[in-house]
N, C-alpha and C positions, 0 to 999 in steps of 0.2 A: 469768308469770302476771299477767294487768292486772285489777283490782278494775274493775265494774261496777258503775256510782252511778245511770244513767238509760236507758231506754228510749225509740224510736220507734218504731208502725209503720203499717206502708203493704199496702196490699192490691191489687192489678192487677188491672182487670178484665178481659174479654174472652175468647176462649175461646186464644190465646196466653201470655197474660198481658203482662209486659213483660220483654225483656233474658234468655227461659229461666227467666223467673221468675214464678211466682204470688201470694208475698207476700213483704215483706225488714220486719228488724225490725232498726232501728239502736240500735248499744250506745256508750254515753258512757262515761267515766271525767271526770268535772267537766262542763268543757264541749269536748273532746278525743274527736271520735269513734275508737273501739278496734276496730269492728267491726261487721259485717253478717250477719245469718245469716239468708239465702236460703232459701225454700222451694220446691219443684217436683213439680207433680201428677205422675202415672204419665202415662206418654207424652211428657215433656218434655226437655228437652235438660238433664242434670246434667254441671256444672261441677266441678271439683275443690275441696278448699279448697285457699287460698292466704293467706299474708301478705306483701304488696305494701305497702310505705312503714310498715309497722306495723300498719297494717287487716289484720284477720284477715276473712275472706270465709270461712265455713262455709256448705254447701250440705247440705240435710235434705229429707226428705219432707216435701209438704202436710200428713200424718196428726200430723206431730210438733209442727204449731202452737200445738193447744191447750195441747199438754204443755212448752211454751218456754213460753209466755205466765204458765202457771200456776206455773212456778218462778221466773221475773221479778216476778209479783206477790205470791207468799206464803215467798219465802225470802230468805236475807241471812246475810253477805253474798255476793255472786256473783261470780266469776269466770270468765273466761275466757282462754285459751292456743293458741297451736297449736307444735303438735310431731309430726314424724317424719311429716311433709306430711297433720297431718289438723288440722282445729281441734276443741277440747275446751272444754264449756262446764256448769259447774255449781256446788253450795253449793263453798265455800271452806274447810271446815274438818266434820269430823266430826256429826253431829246427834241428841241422845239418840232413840231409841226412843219412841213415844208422844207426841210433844210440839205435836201439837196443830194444826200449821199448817195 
């Protein structure tokens, strides 16, 4: 499991996109990028995930952006992992009920 300290992202235009991809949003731990997680409209070529040299590459629907975005910006702290050939990416430890975020 690698803590997530910082975000990129990038958005592809065109009606391809770039690389099978529509939008990638790069994940740091310091200044060590950990990971990339891919997004791809319906119609597009999906990749598997993979971790390759320790980059974890997770491949998600377009629909799932807003919902990445908004747990990058309103939770903490974040992690990410992969295992059993999938990547796994979310809060890092339990969160009361109610609490506001």
């Amino acid at each position: 499991m690698v803590n997530v300290t910082s975000y990129h992202i990038l958005i592809y235009g065109s009606e391809q996109g770039y690389q099978t991809n529509r939008a990638q949003i790069q994940l740091k731990n310091g200044s060590k990028v950990v990971a990339w997680i891919r997004f791809n409209d319906p119609g597009m070529a999906f990749e598997s995930d993979s971790n390759v040299n320790g980059i974890i590459r997770m491949h998600l629907p377009s629909t799932m952006f807003q919902s990445v975005v908004d747990i990058l910006r309103n939770e903490k702290p974040i992690h990410i992992y992969f295992a059993q050939g999938r990547g796994f990416f979310g809060t890092a430890s339990s969160e009361p009920v109610g609490e506001e975020e």
